[in-house]
C-alpha positions in Angstrom: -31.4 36.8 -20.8 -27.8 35.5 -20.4 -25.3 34.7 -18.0 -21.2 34.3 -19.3 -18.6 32.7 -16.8 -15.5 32.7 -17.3 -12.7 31.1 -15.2 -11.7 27.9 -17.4 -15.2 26.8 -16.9 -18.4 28.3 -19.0 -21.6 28.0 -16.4 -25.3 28.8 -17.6 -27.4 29.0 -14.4 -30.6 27.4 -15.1 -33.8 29.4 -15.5 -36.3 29.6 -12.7 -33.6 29.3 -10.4 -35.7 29.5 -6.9 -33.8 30.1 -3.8 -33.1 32.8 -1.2 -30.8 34.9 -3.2 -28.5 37.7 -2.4 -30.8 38.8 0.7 -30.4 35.7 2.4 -27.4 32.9 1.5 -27.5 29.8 3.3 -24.6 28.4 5.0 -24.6 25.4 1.9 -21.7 24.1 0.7 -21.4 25.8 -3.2 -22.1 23.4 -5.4 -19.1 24.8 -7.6 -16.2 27.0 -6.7 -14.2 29.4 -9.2 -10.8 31.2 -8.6 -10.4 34.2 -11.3 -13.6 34.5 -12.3 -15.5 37.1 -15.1 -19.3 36.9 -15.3 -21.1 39.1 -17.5 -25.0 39.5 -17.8 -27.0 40.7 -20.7 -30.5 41.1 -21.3 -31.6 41.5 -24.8 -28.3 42.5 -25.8 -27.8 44.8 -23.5 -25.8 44.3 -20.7 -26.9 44.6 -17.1 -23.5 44.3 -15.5 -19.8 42.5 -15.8 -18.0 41.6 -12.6 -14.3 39.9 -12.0 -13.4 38.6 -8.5 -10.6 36.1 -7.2 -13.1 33.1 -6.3 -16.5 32.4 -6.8 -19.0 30.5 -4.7 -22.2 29.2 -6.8 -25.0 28.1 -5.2 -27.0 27.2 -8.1 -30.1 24.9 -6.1 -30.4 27.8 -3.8 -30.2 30.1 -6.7 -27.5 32.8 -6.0 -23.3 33.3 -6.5 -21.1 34.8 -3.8 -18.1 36.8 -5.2 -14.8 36.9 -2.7 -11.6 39.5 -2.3 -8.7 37.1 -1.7 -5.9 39.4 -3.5 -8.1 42.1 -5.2 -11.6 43.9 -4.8 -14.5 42.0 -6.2 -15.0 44.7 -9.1 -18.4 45.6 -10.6 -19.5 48.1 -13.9 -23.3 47.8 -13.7 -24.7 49.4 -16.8 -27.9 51.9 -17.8 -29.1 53.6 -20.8 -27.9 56.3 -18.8 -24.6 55.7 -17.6 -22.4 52.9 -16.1 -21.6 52.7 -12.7 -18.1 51.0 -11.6 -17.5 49.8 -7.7 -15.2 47.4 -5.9 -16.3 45.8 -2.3 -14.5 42.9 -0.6 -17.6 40.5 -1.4 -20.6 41.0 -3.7 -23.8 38.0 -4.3 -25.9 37.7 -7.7 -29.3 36.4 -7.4 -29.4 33.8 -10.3 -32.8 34.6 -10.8 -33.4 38.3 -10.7 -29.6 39.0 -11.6 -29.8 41.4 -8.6 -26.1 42.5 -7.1 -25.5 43.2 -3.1 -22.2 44.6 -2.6 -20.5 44.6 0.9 -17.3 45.7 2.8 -15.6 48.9 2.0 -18.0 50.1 -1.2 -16.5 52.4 -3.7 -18.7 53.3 -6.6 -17.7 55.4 -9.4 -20.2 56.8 -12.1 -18.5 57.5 -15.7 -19.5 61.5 -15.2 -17.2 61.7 -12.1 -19.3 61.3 -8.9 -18.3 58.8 -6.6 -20.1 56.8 -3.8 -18.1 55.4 -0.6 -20.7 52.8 2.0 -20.7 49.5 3.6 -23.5 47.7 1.4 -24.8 48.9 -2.0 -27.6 47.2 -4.0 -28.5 47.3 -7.5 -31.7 46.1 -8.5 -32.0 44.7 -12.3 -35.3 45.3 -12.6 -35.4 49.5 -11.9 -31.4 49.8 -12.8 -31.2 51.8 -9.3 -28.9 51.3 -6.2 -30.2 51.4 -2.8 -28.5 51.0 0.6 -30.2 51.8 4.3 -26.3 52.2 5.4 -23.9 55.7 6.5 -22.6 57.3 2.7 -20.2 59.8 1.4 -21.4 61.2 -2.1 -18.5 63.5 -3.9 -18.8 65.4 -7.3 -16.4 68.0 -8.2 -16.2 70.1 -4.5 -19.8 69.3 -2.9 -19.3 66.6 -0.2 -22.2 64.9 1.3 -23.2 62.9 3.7 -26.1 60.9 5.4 -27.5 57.4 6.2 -29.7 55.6 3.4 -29.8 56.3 -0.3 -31.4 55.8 -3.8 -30.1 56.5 -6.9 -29.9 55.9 -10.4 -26.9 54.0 -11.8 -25.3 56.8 -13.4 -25.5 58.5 -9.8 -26.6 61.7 -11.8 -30.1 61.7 -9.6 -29.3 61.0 -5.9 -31.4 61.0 -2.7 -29.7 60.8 0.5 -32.7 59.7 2.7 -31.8 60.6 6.4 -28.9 63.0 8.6 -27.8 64.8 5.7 -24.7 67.0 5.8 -23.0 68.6 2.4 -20.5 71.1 2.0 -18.1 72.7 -0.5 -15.1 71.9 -0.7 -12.5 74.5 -1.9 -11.0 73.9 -5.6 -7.2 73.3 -4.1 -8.9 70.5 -1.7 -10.6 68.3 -5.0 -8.2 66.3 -6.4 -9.1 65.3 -9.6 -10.8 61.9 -10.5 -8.6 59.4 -11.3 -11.5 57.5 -11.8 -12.0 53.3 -11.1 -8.9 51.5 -11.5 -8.8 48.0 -12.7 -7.1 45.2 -10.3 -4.0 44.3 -12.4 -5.1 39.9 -12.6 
């Protein structure tokens, strides 16, 4: 398992980093603060996800990082044997320990095959490789539109469960636009 940070400054978080993690930050000063950062994470050469924000907030002792918009969305590509996964949010925390990511504030996600994801808090769980959030979504592919509270999925959003107040419909061919797909923030 590795952690790269990139901002002027290589970071290795120790192992067995113990603390609240992306579920519950403290109010702690950060023991170190990055502007312009890239992190990337791999396990067994494989990598989980790579992110790039404006500034970074670690909180090593309490084991997690906070990620922060200033001029561009925090942006995100987490990764499965299946598919990758890109989203921007204005703020996103890694649990140092589980390598866990919590996305908040204006969510876009963007799978490689073309669906795309729009909520107010997204998490991706290292562990399973799935996403979960309890919050309102908008799922789009081609011209089906739906919409409910809650949802689980797999990273390549290719199997998705919309878990309460669903609503789809199709939308007609001269209403899709085509998908431009995630854009990176020029840095």
């Amino acid at each position: 398992m590795g952690a790269v940070f990139l901002a002027g400054v290589a970071l290795r978080p120790e192992r067995g980093a113990s603390g609240a993690g992306p579920s519950q930050p403290t109010q702690a000063a950060p023991e170190v603060t990055l502007r312009q950062i890239h992190m990337m994470e791999t396990r067994e050469g494989a990598r989980l996800w790579e992110l790039s924000a404006d500034r970074a907030e670690m909180h090593e002792h309490d084991g997690y990082t906070i990620l922060y918009r200033e001029q561009h969305p925090v942006e995100i590509m987490l990764f499965s044997s299946r598919g990758q996964l890109t989203c921007t949010a204005e703020r996103a925390w890694v649990d140092l320990k589980t390598k866990d990511v919590r996305l908040e504030g204006g969510v876009i996600a963007r799978s490689d095959q073309g669906t795309e994801l729009r909520t107010e808090e997204l998490r991706w769980l290292a562990a399973s490789r799935r996403i979960h959030t309890d919050q309102p979504v908008v799922v789009s592919r081609g011209g089906l539109l739906s919409r409910g509270r809650g949802l689980e999925a797999e990273t390549d959003l290719e199997q998705v469960r919309i878990l309460q107040n669903i609503t789809s419909h199709l939308r007609s061919p001269a209403d899709v636009a085509p998908a431009a797909g995630p854009q990176p923030a020029p840095r």
